[in-house]
HTML snippet that shows the backbone in 3Dmol.js (N, CA, C, O; Angstrom):
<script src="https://3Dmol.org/build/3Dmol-min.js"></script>
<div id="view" style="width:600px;height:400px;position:relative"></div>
<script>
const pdb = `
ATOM      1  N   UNK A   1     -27.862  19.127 -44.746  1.00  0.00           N
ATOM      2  CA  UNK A   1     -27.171  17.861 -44.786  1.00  0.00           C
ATOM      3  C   UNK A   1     -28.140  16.715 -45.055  1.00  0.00           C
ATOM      4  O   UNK A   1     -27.854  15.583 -44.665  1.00  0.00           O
ATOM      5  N   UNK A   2     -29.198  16.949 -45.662  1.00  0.00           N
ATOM      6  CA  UNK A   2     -30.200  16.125 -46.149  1.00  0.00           C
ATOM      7  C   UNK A   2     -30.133  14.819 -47.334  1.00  0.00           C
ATOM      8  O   UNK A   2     -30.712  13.733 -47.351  1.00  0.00           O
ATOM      9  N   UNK A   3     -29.095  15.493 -48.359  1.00  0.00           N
ATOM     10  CA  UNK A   3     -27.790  14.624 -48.713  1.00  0.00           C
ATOM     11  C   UNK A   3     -27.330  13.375 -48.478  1.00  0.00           C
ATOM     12  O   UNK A   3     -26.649  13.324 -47.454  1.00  0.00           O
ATOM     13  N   UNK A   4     -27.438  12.470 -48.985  1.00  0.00           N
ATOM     14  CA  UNK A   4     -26.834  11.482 -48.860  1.00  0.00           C
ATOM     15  C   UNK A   4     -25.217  11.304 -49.317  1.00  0.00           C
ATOM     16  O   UNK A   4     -24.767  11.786 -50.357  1.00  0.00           O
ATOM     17  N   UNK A   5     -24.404  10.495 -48.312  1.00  0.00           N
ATOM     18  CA  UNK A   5     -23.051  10.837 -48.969  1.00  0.00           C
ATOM     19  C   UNK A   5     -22.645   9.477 -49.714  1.00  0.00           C
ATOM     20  O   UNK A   5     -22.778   8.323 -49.307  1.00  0.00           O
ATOM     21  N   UNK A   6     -21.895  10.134 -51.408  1.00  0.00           N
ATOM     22  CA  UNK A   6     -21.912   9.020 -52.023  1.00  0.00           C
ATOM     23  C   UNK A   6     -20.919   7.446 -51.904  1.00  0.00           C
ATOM     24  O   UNK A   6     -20.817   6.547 -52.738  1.00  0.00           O
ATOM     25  N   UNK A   7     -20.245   7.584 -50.441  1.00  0.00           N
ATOM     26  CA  UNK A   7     -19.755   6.490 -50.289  1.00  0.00           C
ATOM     27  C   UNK A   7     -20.148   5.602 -49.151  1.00  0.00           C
ATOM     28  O   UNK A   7     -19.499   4.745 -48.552  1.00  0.00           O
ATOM     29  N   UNK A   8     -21.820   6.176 -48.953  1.00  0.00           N
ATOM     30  CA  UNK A   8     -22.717   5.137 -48.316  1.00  0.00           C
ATOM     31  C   UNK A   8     -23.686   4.530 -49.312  1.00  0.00           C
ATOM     32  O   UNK A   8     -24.267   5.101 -50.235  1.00  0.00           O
ATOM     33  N   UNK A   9     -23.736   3.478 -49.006  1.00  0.00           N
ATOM     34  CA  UNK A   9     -25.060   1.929 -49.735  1.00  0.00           C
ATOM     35  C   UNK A   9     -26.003   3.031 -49.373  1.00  0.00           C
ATOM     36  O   UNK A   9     -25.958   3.941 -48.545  1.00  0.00           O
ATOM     37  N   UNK A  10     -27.092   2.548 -50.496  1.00  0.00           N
ATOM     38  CA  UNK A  10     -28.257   3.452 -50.878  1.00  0.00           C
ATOM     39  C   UNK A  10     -29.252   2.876 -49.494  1.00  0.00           C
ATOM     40  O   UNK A  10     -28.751   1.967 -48.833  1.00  0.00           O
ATOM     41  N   UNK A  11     -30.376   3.303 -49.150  1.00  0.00           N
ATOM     42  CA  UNK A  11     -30.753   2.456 -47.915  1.00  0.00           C
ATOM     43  C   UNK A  11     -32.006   1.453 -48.301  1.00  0.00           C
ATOM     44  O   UNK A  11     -32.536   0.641 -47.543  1.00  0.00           O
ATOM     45  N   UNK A  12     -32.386   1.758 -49.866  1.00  0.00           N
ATOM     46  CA  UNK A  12     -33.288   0.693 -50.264  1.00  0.00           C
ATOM     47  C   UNK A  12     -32.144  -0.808 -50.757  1.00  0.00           C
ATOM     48  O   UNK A  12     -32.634  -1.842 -51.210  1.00  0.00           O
ATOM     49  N   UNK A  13     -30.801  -0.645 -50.575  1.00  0.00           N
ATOM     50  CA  UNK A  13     -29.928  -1.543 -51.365  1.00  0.00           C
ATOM     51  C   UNK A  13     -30.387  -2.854 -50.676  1.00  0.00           C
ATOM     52  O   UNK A  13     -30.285  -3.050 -49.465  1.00  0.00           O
ATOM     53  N   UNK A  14     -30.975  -3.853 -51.693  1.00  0.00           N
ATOM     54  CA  UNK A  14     -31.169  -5.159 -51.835  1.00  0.00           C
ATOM     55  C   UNK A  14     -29.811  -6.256 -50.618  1.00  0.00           C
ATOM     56  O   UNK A  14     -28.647  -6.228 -50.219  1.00  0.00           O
ATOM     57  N   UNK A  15     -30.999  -7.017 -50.539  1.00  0.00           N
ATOM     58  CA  UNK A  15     -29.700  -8.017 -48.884  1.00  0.00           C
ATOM     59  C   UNK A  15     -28.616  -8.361 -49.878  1.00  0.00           C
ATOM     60  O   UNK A  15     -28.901  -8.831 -50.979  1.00  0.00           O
ATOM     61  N   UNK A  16     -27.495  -8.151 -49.531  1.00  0.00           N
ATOM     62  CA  UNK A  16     -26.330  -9.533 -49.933  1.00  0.00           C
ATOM     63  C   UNK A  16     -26.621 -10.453 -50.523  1.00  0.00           C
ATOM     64  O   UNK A  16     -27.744 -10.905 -50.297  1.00  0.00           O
ATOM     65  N   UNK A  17     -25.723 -11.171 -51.575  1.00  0.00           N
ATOM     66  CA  UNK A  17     -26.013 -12.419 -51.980  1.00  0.00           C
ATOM     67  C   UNK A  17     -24.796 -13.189 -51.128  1.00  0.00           C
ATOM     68  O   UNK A  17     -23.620 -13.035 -50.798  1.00  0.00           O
ATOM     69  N   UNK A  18     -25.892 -14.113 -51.009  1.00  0.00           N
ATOM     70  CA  UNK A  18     -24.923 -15.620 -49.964  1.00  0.00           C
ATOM     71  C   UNK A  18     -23.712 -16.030 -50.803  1.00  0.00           C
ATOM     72  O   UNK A  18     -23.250 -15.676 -51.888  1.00  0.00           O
ATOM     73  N   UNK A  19     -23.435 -16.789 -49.998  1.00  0.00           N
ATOM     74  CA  UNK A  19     -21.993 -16.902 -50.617  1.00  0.00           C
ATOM     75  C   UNK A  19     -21.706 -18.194 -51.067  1.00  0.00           C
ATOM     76  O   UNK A  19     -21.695 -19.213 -50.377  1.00  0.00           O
ATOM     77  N   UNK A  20     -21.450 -18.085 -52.392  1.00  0.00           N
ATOM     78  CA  UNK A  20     -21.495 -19.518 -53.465  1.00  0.00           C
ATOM     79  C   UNK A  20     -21.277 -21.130 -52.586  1.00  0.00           C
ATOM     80  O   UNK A  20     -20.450 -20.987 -51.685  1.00  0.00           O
ATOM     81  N   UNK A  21     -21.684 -22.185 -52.646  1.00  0.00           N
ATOM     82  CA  UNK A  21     -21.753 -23.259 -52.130  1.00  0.00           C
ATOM     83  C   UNK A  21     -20.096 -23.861 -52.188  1.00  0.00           C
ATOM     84  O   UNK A  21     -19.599 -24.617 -51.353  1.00  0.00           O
ATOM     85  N   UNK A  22     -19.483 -23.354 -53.288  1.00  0.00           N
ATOM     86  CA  UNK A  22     -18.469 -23.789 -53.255  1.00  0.00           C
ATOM     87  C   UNK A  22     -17.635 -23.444 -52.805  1.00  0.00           C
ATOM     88  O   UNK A  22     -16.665 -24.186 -52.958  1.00  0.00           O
ATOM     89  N   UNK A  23     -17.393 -22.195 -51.993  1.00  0.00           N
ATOM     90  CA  UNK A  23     -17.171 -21.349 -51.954  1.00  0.00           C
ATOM     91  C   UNK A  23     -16.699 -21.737 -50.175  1.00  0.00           C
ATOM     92  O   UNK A  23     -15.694 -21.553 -49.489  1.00  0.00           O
ATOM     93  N   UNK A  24     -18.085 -22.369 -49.958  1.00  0.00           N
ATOM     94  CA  UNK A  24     -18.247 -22.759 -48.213  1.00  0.00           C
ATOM     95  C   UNK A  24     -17.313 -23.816 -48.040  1.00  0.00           C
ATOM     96  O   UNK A  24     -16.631 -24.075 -47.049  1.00  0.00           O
ATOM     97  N   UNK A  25     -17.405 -24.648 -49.631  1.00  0.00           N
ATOM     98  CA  UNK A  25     -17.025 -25.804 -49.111  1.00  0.00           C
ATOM     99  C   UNK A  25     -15.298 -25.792 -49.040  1.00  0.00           C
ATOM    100  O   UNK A  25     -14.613 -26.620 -48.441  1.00  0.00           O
ATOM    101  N   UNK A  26     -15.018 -25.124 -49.487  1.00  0.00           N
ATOM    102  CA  UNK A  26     -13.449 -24.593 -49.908  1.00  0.00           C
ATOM    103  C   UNK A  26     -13.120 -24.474 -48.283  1.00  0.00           C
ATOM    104  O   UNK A  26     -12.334 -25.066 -47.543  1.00  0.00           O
ATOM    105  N   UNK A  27     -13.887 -23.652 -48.132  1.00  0.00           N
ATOM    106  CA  UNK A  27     -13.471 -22.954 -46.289  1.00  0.00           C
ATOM    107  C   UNK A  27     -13.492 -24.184 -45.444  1.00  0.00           C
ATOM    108  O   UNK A  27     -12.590 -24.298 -44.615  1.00  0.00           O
ATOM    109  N   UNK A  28     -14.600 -25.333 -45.557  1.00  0.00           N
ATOM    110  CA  UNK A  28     -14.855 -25.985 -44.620  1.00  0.00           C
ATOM    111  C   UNK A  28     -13.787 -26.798 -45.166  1.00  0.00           C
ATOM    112  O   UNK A  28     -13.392 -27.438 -44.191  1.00  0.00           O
ATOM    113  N   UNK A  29     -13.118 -27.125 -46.140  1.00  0.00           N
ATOM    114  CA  UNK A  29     -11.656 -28.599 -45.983  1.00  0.00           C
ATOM    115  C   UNK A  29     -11.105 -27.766 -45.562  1.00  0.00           C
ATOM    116  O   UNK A  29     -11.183 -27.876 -44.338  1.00  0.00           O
ATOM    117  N   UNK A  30     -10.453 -26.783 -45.868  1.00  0.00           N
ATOM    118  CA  UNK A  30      -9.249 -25.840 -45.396  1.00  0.00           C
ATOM    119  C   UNK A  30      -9.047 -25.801 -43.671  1.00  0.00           C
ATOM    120  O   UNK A  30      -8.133 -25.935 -42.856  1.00  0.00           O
ATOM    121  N   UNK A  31     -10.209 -25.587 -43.682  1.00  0.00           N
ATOM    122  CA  UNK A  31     -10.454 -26.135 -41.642  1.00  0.00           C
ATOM    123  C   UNK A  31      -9.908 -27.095 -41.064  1.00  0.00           C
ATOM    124  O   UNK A  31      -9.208 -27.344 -40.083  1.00  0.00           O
ATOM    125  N   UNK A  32     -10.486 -27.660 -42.066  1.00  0.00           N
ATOM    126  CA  UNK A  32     -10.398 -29.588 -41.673  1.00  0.00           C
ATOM    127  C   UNK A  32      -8.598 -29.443 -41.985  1.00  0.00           C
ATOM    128  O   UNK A  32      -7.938 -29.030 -41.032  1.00  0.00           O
ATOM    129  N   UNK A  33      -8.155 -29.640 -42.755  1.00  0.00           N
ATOM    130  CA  UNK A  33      -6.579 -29.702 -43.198  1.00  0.00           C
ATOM    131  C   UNK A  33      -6.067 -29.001 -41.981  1.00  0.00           C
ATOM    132  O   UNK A  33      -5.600 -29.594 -41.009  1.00  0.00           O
ATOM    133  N   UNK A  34      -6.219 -27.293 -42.124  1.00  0.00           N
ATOM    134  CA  UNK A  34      -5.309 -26.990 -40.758  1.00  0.00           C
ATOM    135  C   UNK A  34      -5.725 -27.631 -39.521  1.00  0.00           C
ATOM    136  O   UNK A  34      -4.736 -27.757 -38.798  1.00  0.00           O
ATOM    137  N   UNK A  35      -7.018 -28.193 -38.857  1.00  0.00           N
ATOM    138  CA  UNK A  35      -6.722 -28.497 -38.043  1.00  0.00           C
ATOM    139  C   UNK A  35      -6.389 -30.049 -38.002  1.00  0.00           C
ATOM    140  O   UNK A  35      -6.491 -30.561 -36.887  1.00  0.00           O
ATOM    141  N   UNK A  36      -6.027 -30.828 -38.991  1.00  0.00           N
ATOM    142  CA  UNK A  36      -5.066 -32.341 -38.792  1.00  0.00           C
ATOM    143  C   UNK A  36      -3.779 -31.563 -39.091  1.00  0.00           C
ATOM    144  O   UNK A  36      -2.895 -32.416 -39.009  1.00  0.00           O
ATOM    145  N   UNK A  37      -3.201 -30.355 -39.402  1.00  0.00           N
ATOM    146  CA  UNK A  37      -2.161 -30.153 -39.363  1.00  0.00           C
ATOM    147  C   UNK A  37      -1.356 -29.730 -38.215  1.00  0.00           C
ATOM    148  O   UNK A  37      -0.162 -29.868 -37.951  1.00  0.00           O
ATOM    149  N   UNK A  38      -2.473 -29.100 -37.520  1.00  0.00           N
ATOM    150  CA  UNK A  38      -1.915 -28.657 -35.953  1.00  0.00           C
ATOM    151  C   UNK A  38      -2.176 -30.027 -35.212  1.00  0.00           C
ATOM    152  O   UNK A  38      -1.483 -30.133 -34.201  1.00  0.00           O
ATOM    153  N   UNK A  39      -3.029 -31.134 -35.473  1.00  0.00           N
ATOM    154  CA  UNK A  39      -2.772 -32.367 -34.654  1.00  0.00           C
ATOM    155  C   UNK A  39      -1.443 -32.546 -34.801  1.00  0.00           C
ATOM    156  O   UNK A  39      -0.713 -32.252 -33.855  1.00  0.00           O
ATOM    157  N   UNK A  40      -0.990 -32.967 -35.791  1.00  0.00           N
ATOM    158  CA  UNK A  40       0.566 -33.304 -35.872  1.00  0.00           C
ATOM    159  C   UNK A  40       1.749 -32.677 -35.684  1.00  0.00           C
ATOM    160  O   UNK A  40       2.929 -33.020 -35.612  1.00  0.00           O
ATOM    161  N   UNK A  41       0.920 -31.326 -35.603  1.00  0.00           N
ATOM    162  CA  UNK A  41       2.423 -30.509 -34.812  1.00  0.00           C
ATOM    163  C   UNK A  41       2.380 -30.820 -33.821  1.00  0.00           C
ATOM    164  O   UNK A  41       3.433 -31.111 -33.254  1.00  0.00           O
ATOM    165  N   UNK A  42       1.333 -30.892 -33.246  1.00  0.00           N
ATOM    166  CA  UNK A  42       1.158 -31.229 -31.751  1.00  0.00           C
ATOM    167  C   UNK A  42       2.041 -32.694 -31.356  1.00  0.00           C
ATOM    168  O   UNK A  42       2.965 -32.828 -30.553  1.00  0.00           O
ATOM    169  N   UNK A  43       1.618 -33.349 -31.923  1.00  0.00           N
ATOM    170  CA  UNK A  43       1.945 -34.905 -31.713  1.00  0.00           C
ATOM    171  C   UNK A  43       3.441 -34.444 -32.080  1.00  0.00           C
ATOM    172  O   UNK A  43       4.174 -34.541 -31.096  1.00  0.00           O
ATOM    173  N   UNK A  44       4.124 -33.944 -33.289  1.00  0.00           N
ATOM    174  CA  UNK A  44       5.470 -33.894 -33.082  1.00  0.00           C
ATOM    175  C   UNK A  44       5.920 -33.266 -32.157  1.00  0.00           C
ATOM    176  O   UNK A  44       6.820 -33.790 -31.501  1.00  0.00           O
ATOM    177  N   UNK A  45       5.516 -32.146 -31.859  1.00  0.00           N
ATOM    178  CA  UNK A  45       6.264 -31.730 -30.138  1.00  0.00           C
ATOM    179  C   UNK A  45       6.048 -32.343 -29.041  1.00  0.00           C
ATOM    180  O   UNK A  45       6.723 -31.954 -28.088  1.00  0.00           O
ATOM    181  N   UNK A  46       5.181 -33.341 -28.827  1.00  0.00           N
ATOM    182  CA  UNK A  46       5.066 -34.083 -27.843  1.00  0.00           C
ATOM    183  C   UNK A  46       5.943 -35.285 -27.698  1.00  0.00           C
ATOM    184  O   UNK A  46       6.439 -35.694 -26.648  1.00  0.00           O
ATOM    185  N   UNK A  47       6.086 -35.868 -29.071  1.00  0.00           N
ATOM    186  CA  UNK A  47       7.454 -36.889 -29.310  1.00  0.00           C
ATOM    187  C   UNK A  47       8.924 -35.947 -29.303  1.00  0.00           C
ATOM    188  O   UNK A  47       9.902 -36.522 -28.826  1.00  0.00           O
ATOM    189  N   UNK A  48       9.044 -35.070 -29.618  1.00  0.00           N
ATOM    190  CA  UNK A  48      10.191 -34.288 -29.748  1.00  0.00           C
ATOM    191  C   UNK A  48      10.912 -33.458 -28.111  1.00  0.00           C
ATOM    192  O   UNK A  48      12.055 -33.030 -27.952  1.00  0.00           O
ATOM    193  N   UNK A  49       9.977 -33.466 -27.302  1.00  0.00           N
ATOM    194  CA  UNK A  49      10.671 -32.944 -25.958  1.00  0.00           C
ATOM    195  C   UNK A  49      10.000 -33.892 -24.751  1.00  0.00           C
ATOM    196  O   UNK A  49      10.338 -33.730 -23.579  1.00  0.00           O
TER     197      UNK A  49
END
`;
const viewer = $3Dmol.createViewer("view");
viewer.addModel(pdb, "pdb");
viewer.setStyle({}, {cartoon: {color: "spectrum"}});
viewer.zoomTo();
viewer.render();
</script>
């Protein structure tokens, strides 16, 4: 079993490449948006009951 099996990464395989800048920045508004969107749910259920 000396074998390597072919649906494991080789073990010399090179680090990851990071993940595009734009890529981050996409994630980081999307954050931002849902969380002013859950402010205002919030705030509407707090006016609403």
């Amino acid at each position: 079993m000396s074998e390597q099996s072919p649906f494991l990464p080789e073990k010399d395989s090179a680090a990851p490449e990071p993940s595009p800048w734009g890529f981050r920045i996409a994630l980081f508004l999307t954050a931002i948006y849902l969380l002013y969107r859950l402010g205002q749910g919030v705030i509407w259920l707090i006016d609403r009951f």
